[in-house]
VMD Tcl script that draws the C-alpha trace (Angstrom):
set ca {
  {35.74 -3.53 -27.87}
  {34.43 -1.76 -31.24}
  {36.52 -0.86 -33.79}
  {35.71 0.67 -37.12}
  {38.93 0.80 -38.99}
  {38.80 2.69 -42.26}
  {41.08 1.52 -45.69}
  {40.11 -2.15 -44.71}
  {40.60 -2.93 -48.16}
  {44.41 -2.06 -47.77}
  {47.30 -3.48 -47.35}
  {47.72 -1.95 -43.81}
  {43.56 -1.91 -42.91}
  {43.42 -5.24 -44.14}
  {45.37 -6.80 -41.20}
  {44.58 -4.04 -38.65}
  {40.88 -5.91 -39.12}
  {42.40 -9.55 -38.97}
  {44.25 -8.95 -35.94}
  {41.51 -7.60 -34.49}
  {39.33 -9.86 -34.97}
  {41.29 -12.63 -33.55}
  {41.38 -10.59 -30.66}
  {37.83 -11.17 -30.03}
  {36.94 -7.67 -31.16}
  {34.27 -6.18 -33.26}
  {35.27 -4.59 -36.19}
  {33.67 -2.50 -39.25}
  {35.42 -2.05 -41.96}
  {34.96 1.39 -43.99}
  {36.24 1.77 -47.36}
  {35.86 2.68 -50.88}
  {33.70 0.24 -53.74}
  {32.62 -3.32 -52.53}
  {34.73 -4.84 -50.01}
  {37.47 -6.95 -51.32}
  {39.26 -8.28 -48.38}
  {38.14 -11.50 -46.40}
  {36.53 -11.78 -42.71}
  {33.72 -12.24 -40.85}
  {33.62 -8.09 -39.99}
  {30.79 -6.02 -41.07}
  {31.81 -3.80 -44.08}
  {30.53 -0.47 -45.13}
  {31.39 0.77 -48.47}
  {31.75 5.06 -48.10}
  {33.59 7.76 -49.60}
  {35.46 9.35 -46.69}
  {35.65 12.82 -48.75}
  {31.89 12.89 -47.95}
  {31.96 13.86 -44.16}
  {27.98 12.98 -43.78}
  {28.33 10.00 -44.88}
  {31.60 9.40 -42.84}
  {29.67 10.43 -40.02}
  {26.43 8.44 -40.75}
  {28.11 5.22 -41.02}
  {30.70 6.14 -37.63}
  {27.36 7.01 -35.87}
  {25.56 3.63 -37.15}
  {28.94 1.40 -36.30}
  {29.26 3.06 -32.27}
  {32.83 2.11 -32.40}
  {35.23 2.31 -28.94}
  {38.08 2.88 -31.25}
  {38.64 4.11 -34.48}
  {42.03 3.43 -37.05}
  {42.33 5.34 -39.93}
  {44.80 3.76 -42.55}
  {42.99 5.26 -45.43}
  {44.78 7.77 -47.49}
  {46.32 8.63 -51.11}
  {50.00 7.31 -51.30}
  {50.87 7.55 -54.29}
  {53.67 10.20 -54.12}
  {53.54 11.80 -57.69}
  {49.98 11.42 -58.51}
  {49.42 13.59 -55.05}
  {51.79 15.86 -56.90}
  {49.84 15.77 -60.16}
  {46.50 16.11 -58.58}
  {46.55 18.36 -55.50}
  {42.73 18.57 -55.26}
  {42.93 14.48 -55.17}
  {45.46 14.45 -52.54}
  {43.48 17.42 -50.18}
  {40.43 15.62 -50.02}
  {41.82 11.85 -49.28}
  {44.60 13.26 -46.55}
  {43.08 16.20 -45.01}
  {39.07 16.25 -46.13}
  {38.85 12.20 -44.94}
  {41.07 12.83 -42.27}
  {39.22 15.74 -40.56}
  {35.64 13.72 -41.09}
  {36.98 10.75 -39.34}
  {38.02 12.62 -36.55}
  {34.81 14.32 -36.52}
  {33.12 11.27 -35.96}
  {35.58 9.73 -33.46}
  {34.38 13.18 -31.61}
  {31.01 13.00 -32.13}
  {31.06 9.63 -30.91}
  {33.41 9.72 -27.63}
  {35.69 7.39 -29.71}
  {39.46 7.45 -29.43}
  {41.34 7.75 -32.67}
  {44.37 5.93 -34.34}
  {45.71 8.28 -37.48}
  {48.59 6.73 -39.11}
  {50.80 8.95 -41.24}
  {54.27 8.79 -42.76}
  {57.91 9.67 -42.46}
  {57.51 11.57 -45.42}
  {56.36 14.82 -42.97}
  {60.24 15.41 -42.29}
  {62.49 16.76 -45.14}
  {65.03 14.15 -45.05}
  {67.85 16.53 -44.04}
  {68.44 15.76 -40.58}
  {66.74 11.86 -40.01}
  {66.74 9.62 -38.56}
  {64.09 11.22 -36.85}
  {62.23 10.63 -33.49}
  {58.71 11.33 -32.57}
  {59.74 15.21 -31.09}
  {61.49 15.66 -34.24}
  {59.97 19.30 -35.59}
  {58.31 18.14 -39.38}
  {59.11 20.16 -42.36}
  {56.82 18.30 -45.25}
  {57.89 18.53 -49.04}
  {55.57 17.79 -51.79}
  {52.06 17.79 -51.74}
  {51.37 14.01 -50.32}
  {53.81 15.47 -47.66}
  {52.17 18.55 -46.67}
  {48.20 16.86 -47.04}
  {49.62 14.07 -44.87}
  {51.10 16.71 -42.19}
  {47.74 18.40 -42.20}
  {45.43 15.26 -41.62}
  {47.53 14.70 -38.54}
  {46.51 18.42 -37.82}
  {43.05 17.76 -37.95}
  {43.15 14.49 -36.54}
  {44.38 16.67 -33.05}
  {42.46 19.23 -33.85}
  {39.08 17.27 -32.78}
  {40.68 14.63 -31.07}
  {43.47 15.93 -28.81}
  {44.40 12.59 -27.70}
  {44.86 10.95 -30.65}
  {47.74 8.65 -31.45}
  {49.26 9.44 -34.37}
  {51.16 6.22 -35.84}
  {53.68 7.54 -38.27}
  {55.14 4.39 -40.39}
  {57.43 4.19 -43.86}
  {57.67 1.98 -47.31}
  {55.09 -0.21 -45.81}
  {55.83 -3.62 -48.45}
  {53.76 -7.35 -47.29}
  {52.55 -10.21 -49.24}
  {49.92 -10.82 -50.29}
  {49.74 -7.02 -51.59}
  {47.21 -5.07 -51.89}
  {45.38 -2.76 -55.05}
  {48.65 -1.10 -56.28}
  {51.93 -3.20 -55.86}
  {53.91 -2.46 -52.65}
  {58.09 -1.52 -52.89}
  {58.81 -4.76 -51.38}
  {55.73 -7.00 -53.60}
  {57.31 -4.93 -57.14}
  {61.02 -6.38 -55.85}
  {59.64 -9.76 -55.66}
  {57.64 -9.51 -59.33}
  {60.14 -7.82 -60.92}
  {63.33 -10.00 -59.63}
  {61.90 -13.33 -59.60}
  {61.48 -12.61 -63.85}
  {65.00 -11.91 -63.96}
  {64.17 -8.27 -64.52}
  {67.05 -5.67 -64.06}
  {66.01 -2.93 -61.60}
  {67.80 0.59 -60.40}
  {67.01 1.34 -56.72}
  {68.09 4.21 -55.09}
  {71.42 4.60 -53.05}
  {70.71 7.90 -51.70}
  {67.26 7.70 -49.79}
  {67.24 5.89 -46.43}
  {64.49 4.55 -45.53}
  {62.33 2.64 -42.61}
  {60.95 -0.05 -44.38}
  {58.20 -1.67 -42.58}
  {56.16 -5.28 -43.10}
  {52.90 -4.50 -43.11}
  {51.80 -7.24 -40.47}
  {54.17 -5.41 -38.01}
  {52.59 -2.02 -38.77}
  {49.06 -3.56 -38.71}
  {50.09 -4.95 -34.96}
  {51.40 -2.06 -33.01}
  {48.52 -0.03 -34.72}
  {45.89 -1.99 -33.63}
  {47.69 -2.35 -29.86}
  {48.13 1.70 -29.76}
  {44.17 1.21 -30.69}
  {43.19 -1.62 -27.91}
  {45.19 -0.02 -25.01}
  {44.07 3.71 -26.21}
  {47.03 5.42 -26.55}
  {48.02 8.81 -27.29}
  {50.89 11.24 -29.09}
  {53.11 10.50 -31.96}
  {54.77 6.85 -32.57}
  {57.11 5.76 -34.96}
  {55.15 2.04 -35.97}
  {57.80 0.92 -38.39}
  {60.82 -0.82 -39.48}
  {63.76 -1.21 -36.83}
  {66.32 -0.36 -39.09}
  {67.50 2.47 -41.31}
  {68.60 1.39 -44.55}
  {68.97 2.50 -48.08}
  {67.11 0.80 -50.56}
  {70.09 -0.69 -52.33}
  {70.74 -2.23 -49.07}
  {66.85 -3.38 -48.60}
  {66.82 -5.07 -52.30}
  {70.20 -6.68 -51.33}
  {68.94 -7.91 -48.52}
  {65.35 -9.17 -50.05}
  {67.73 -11.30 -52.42}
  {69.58 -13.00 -49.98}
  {66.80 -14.25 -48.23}
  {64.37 -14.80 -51.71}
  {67.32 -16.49 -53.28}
  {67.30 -13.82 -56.16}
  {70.18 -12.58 -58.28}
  {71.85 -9.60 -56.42}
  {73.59 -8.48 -59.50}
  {70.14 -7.68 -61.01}
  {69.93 -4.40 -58.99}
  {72.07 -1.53 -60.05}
  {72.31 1.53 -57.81}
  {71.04 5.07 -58.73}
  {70.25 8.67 -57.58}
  {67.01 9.87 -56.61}
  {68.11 12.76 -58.88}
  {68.57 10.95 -61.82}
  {64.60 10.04 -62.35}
  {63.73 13.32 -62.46}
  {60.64 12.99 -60.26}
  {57.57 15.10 -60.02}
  {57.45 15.18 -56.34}
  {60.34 15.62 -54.12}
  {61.46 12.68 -51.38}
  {63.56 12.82 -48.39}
  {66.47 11.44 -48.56}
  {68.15 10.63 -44.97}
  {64.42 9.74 -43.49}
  {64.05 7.08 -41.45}
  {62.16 7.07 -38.05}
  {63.73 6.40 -34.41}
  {61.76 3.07 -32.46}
  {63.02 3.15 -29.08}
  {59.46 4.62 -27.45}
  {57.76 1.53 -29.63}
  {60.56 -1.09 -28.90}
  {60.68 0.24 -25.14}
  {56.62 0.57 -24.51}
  {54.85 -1.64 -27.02}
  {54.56 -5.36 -26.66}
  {54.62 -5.63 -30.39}
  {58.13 -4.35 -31.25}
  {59.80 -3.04 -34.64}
  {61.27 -5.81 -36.77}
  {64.77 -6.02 -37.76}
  {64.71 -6.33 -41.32}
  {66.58 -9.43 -41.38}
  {63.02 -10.59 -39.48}
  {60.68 -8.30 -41.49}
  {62.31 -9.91 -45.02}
  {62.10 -13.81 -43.25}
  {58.99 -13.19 -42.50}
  {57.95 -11.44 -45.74}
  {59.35 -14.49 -47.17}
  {57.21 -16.93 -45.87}
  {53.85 -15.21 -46.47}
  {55.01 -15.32 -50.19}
  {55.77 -18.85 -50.13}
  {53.04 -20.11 -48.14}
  {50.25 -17.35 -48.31}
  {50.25 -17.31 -44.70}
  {47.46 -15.21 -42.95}
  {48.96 -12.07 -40.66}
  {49.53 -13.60 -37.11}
  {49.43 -11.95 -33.31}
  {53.16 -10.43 -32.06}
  {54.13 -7.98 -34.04}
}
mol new
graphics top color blue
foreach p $ca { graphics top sphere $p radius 0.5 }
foreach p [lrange $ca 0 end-1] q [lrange $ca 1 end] { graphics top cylinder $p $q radius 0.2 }
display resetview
Protein backbone atom coordinates (compact mmCIF):
# COMPACT_ATOMS: atom_id res chain seq x y z
CA UNK A 1 0.00 0.00 0.00
CA UNK A 2 0.79 3.94 -0.16
CA UNK A 3 1.06 5.89 2.63
CA UNK A 4 1.90 9.53 2.94
CA UNK A 5 2.14 10.22 6.59
CA UNK A 6 2.52 13.87 7.50
CA UNK A 7 4.87 15.19 10.83
CA UNK A 8 7.45 12.45 9.69
CA UNK A 9 9.91 14.46 11.33
CA UNK A 10 8.15 13.75 14.76
CA UNK A 11 8.39 11.85 17.38
CA UNK A 12 5.08 10.01 16.56
CA UNK A 13 5.47 10.38 12.33
CA UNK A 14 8.84 9.32 12.71
CA UNK A 15 7.98 5.67 13.61
CA UNK A 16 4.52 5.63 11.94
CA UNK A 17 7.10 5.76 8.66
CA UNK A 18 9.56 3.06 10.15
CA UNK A 19 6.95 0.68 10.87
CA UNK A 20 5.68 1.08 7.77
CA UNK A 21 8.23 0.61 5.93
CA UNK A 22 9.19 -2.62 7.39
CA UNK A 23 5.91 -3.59 6.45
CA UNK A 24 6.82 -3.54 2.91
CA UNK A 25 4.88 -0.34 2.36
CA UNK A 26 5.48 2.81 0.49
CA UNK A 27 5.65 5.75 2.37
CA UNK A 28 6.08 9.72 1.82
CA UNK A 29 6.86 11.60 4.35
CA UNK A 30 5.39 15.34 4.49
CA UNK A 31 6.71 17.80 6.81
CA UNK A 32 8.06 21.10 7.60
CA UNK A 33 12.11 22.31 6.59
CA UNK A 34 14.49 19.50 5.28
CA UNK A 35 13.79 16.15 6.46
CA UNK A 36 15.59 15.17 9.55
CA UNK A 37 14.58 11.71 10.29
CA UNK A 38 16.27 8.53 8.67
CA UNK A 39 14.76 5.98 5.94
CA UNK A 40 14.71 4.99 2.68
CA UNK A 41 10.95 6.89 2.18
CA UNK A 42 10.55 9.66 -0.19
CA UNK A 43 10.27 13.03 1.70
CA UNK A 44 8.51 16.16 0.75
CA UNK A 45 9.22 19.22 2.64
CA UNK A 46 5.53 21.47 2.74
CA UNK A 47 3.82 23.78 4.89
CA UNK A 48 0.49 22.09 5.63
CA UNK A 49 -1.14 25.71 6.40
CA UNK A 50 -0.80 26.08 2.59
CA UNK A 51 -3.73 23.80 1.36
CA UNK A 52 -2.35 23.96 -2.49
CA UNK A 53 0.55 22.89 -1.70
CA UNK A 54 -0.86 20.17 0.72
CA UNK A 55 -2.84 19.15 -2.07
CA UNK A 56 -0.12 19.29 -4.83
CA UNK A 57 2.21 17.12 -3.06
CA UNK A 58 -1.02 14.48 -1.77
CA UNK A 59 -1.96 14.52 -5.53
CA UNK A 60 1.85 13.87 -6.71
CA UNK A 61 2.39 11.04 -3.74
CA UNK A 62 -1.29 8.92 -4.83
CA UNK A 63 -1.26 7.57 -1.39
CA UNK A 64 -3.91 4.48 -0.29
CA UNK A 65 -3.70 5.86 3.15
CA UNK A 66 -2.98 8.91 4.72
CA UNK A 67 -1.74 9.59 8.78
CA UNK A 68 -1.69 12.85 9.97
CA UNK A 69 0.49 13.25 13.22
CA UNK A 70 1.33 16.79 12.43
CA UNK A 71 0.10 19.43 14.73
CA UNK A 72 1.12 22.29 17.36
CA UNK A 73 1.45 20.73 20.93
CA UNK A 74 2.76 22.91 22.74
CA UNK A 75 -0.06 23.70 25.25
CA UNK A 76 0.72 27.40 26.26
CA UNK A 77 2.28 28.67 23.19
CA UNK A 78 -1.28 27.52 21.46
CA UNK A 79 -2.56 29.70 24.24
CA UNK A 80 -0.21 32.59 23.49
CA UNK A 81 -0.62 32.44 19.81
CA UNK A 82 -4.16 31.46 18.76
CA UNK A 83 -3.61 32.36 15.07
CA UNK A 84 -0.46 29.76 15.35
CA UNK A 85 -2.49 27.13 16.85
CA UNK A 86 -5.74 27.65 14.12
CA UNK A 87 -3.71 27.19 11.25
CA UNK A 88 -1.45 23.99 12.42
CA UNK A 89 -4.75 22.10 14.09
CA UNK A 90 -7.61 23.10 12.05
CA UNK A 91 -6.11 24.98 8.65
CA UNK A 92 -3.52 21.67 8.16
CA UNK A 93 -6.03 19.49 9.35
CA UNK A 94 -8.89 20.42 6.95
CA UNK A 95 -6.18 20.48 3.81
CA UNK A 96 -5.12 17.03 4.58
CA UNK A 97 -8.41 15.80 4.57
CA UNK A 98 -9.05 17.61 1.49
CA UNK A 99 -6.58 15.74 -0.20
CA UNK A 100 -7.32 12.32 1.33
CA UNK A 101 -10.84 13.32 -0.51
CA UNK A 102 -9.64 14.43 -3.51
CA UNK A 103 -7.67 11.45 -3.78
CA UNK A 104 -10.13 8.45 -2.66
CA UNK A 105 -7.62 8.03 0.25
CA UNK A 106 -8.66 6.93 3.70
CA UNK A 107 -7.49 9.08 6.56
CA UNK A 108 -5.78 8.49 10.02
CA UNK A 109 -6.17 11.95 12.26
CA UNK A 110 -4.66 11.53 15.56
CA UNK A 111 -5.72 13.94 18.28
CA UNK A 112 -5.51 14.13 22.07
CA UNK A 113 -7.19 13.53 25.37
CA UNK A 114 -6.94 17.02 25.93
CA UNK A 115 -10.64 17.43 23.94
CA UNK A 116 -12.37 16.31 27.35
CA UNK A 117 -12.33 18.73 30.38
CA UNK A 118 -10.88 16.44 32.82
CA UNK A 119 -13.97 16.43 35.07
CA UNK A 120 -15.46 13.21 34.49
CA UNK A 121 -12.30 10.83 32.82
CA UNK A 122 -11.34 8.38 32.39
CA UNK A 123 -12.99 8.71 29.29
CA UNK A 124 -14.01 6.28 26.43
CA UNK A 125 -14.29 6.89 22.79
CA UNK A 126 -18.43 7.87 23.16
CA UNK A 127 -17.41 10.09 25.84
CA UNK A 128 -19.18 13.70 24.75
CA UNK A 129 -15.75 16.26 24.47
CA UNK A 130 -15.85 19.54 26.17
CA UNK A 131 -12.21 21.16 25.02
CA UNK A 132 -10.49 23.89 27.29
CA UNK A 133 -7.83 26.08 26.04
CA UNK A 134 -7.07 26.92 22.72
CA UNK A 135 -4.72 23.72 21.71
CA UNK A 136 -7.94 22.00 23.07
CA UNK A 137 -10.57 23.53 21.11
CA UNK A 138 -8.13 23.76 17.54
CA UNK A 139 -7.46 20.08 18.24
CA UNK A 140 -11.40 19.29 18.66
CA UNK A 141 -11.98 21.17 15.45
CA UNK A 142 -9.31 19.39 13.17
CA UNK A 143 -11.07 16.21 14.14
CA UNK A 144 -14.21 18.18 12.83
CA UNK A 145 -12.83 18.73 9.63
CA UNK A 146 -11.06 15.65 9.35
CA UNK A 147 -15.04 14.05 9.29
CA UNK A 148 -16.18 16.67 7.67
CA UNK A 149 -14.48 15.52 4.19
CA UNK A 150 -13.71 12.23 5.20
CA UNK A 151 -16.65 10.62 7.04
CA UNK A 152 -14.83 7.53 7.64
CA UNK A 153 -11.97 8.64 9.10
CA UNK A 154 -10.33 7.13 12.15
CA UNK A 155 -9.65 9.44 14.54
CA UNK A 156 -6.69 8.12 16.90
CA UNK A 157 -6.92 10.13 20.05
CA UNK A 158 -3.56 9.44 22.23
CA UNK A 159 -1.95 11.38 25.55
CA UNK A 160 1.70 12.57 26.99
CA UNK A 161 3.17 10.75 24.12
CA UNK A 162 7.20 10.49 25.79
CA UNK A 163 9.97 7.85 23.57
CA UNK A 164 13.62 7.89 23.16
CA UNK A 165 15.28 8.96 21.04
CA UNK A 166 13.04 12.29 21.20
CA UNK A 167 12.24 14.34 18.86
CA UNK A 168 12.60 18.57 18.12
CA UNK A 169 11.25 19.71 21.56
CA UNK A 170 11.94 17.29 24.58
CA UNK A 171 9.09 14.83 25.35
CA UNK A 172 7.55 14.55 29.34
CA UNK A 173 9.10 11.26 29.62
CA UNK A 174 12.83 12.33 27.52
CA UNK A 175 12.83 15.87 30.12
CA UNK A 176 12.42 13.10 33.24
CA UNK A 177 15.30 11.24 31.96
CA UNK A 178 17.63 14.66 31.30
CA UNK A 179 16.62 16.26 34.14
CA UNK A 180 16.91 13.18 36.77
CA UNK A 181 19.85 11.48 35.51
CA UNK A 182 21.78 15.23 36.51
CA UNK A 183 20.50 14.87 39.85
CA UNK A 184 18.11 17.71 39.14
CA UNK A 185 15.15 18.23 41.63
CA UNK A 186 11.82 18.30 39.75
CA UNK A 187 7.94 19.08 40.94
CA UNK A 188 5.44 16.97 38.94
CA UNK A 189 1.99 17.21 39.34
CA UNK A 190 -0.22 15.08 41.78
CA UNK A 191 -3.44 16.25 40.57
CA UNK A 192 -3.58 15.55 36.69
CA UNK A 193 -4.04 11.91 35.59
CA UNK A 194 -2.87 11.10 32.74
CA UNK A 195 -2.52 8.27 29.79
CA UNK A 196 0.92 8.32 29.16
CA UNK A 197 1.81 6.65 26.02
CA UNK A 198 5.42 5.35 24.37
CA UNK A 199 5.53 6.64 21.28
CA UNK A 200 6.47 3.27 19.45
CA UNK A 201 3.09 1.93 20.81
CA UNK A 202 1.19 4.96 19.46
CA UNK A 203 3.17 4.85 16.17
CA UNK A 204 1.92 0.92 15.93
CA UNK A 205 -1.77 0.88 16.43
CA UNK A 206 -1.77 4.12 14.23
CA UNK A 207 -0.24 2.76 11.44
CA UNK A 208 -2.49 -0.74 11.89
CA UNK A 209 -5.87 1.53 12.16
CA UNK A 210 -4.06 2.91 8.75
CA UNK A 211 -3.17 -0.66 6.98
CA UNK A 212 -6.53 -2.37 7.85
CA UNK A 213 -8.55 1.08 7.10
CA UNK A 214 -10.39 1.64 9.94
CA UNK A 215 -12.88 4.02 11.02
CA UNK A 216 -14.44 6.14 14.26
CA UNK A 217 -12.72 7.31 17.33
CA UNK A 218 -9.85 5.14 19.20
CA UNK A 219 -8.16 5.69 22.23
CA UNK A 220 -4.20 4.68 20.83
CA UNK A 221 -2.53 5.17 24.17
CA UNK A 222 -1.21 4.19 27.43
CA UNK A 223 -3.06 1.22 29.32
CA UNK A 224 -3.04 2.80 32.47
CA UNK A 225 -4.29 5.91 34.24
CA UNK A 226 -1.84 7.43 36.39
CA UNK A 227 -0.81 10.67 37.87
CA UNK A 228 2.36 11.97 37.00
CA UNK A 229 3.87 11.66 40.45
CA UNK A 230 3.10 8.10 40.02
CA UNK A 231 4.63 8.01 36.22
CA UNK A 232 8.07 9.79 37.48
CA UNK A 233 8.03 7.24 40.39
CA UNK A 234 7.71 4.67 38.30
CA UNK A 235 10.37 5.95 35.46
CA UNK A 236 12.87 5.86 38.56
CA UNK A 237 12.42 2.52 39.54
CA UNK A 238 13.05 1.14 36.37
CA UNK A 239 16.00 4.02 35.25
CA UNK A 240 17.57 3.46 38.61
CA UNK A 241 17.08 7.25 39.47
CA UNK A 242 16.66 8.89 42.85
CA UNK A 243 12.86 8.89 43.72
CA UNK A 244 13.33 11.46 46.36
CA UNK A 245 14.32 13.94 43.59
CA UNK A 246 10.62 14.46 42.62
CA UNK A 247 8.47 16.48 44.90
CA UNK A 248 4.71 16.59 44.29
CA UNK A 249 2.71 19.75 43.31
CA UNK A 250 -0.62 21.27 42.07
CA UNK A 251 -1.39 22.07 38.66
CA UNK A 252 -2.64 25.27 40.37
CA UNK A 253 0.36 26.27 41.84
CA UNK A 254 2.26 27.10 38.29
CA UNK A 255 -0.08 29.39 37.42
CA UNK A 256 -0.37 28.30 33.78
CA UNK A 257 -1.49 30.16 30.74
CA UNK A 258 -3.60 27.46 29.40
CA UNK A 259 -5.86 25.34 31.38
CA UNK A 260 -5.33 21.21 31.60
CA UNK A 261 -7.60 18.52 32.58
CA UNK A 262 -7.07 17.09 35.42
CA UNK A 263 -8.83 13.47 35.84
CA UNK A 264 -8.13 12.74 31.85
CA UNK A 265 -7.09 9.67 30.90
CA UNK A 266 -8.58 7.57 27.98
CA UNK A 267 -10.47 4.03 28.27
CA UNK A 268 -8.48 1.02 25.87
CA UNK A 269 -10.75 -1.79 25.92
CA UNK A 270 -12.03 -1.24 21.98
CA UNK A 271 -7.96 -1.06 21.20
CA UNK A 272 -6.93 -3.90 23.67
CA UNK A 273 -10.14 -5.95 22.49
CA UNK A 274 -9.84 -5.22 18.44
CA UNK A 275 -6.27 -4.23 17.68
CA UNK A 276 -3.46 -6.69 17.39
CA UNK A 277 -1.15 -4.06 18.70
CA UNK A 278 -2.46 -3.51 22.26
CA UNK A 279 -1.96 -0.56 24.92
CA UNK A 280 1.11 -1.00 27.09
CA UNK A 281 1.06 -1.26 30.73
CA UNK A 282 3.33 1.26 31.87
CA UNK A 283 5.40 -1.04 33.74
CA UNK A 284 6.04 -2.30 29.78
CA UNK A 285 5.89 1.19 28.18
CA UNK A 286 8.80 2.47 30.94
CA UNK A 287 10.94 -1.19 30.27
CA UNK A 288 10.72 -0.60 27.07
CA UNK A 289 11.40 3.16 27.12
CA UNK A 290 14.32 2.04 29.01
CA UNK A 291 16.00 0.10 26.63
CA UNK A 292 15.72 2.43 23.61
CA UNK A 293 17.65 4.89 25.95
CA UNK A 294 20.25 2.51 26.74
CA UNK A 295 20.74 0.92 23.54
CA UNK A 296 19.27 3.41 20.88
CA UNK A 297 17.19 0.72 19.69
CA UNK A 298 15.16 1.37 16.42
CA UNK A 299 11.04 1.17 16.97
CA UNK A 300 10.12 -2.57 16.37
CA UNK A 301 6.68 -4.41 14.96
CA UNK A 302 3.93 -5.36 18.02
CA UNK A 303 2.89 -2.62 19.52
Amino acid sequence: MRFVVTGSNGLVGSRVCALLEQGGHQVVGLGRGAQRTQGALRYIGVDLTLEADVLNAIESATPDVIIHTASMTEVDACEKNPEAAYAANVTAAAAVAKGARKVGAHLVHVSTDYVFDGHNGPYDEEALPNPRGVYAVTKLMGEHAARVFVPNAAIARTAVVFGWPAAGRPNFGAWLVGALEKKQPLKLFEDQFVSASLADSVAAMVAELGERKLGGIWNTCGGEVVNRVAFGQALCQVFGFDASLITPSKLADLKLPSPRPLHSGLKVDKARAQLKAKPLALSEALSRFHAAWKAGATPSRGG
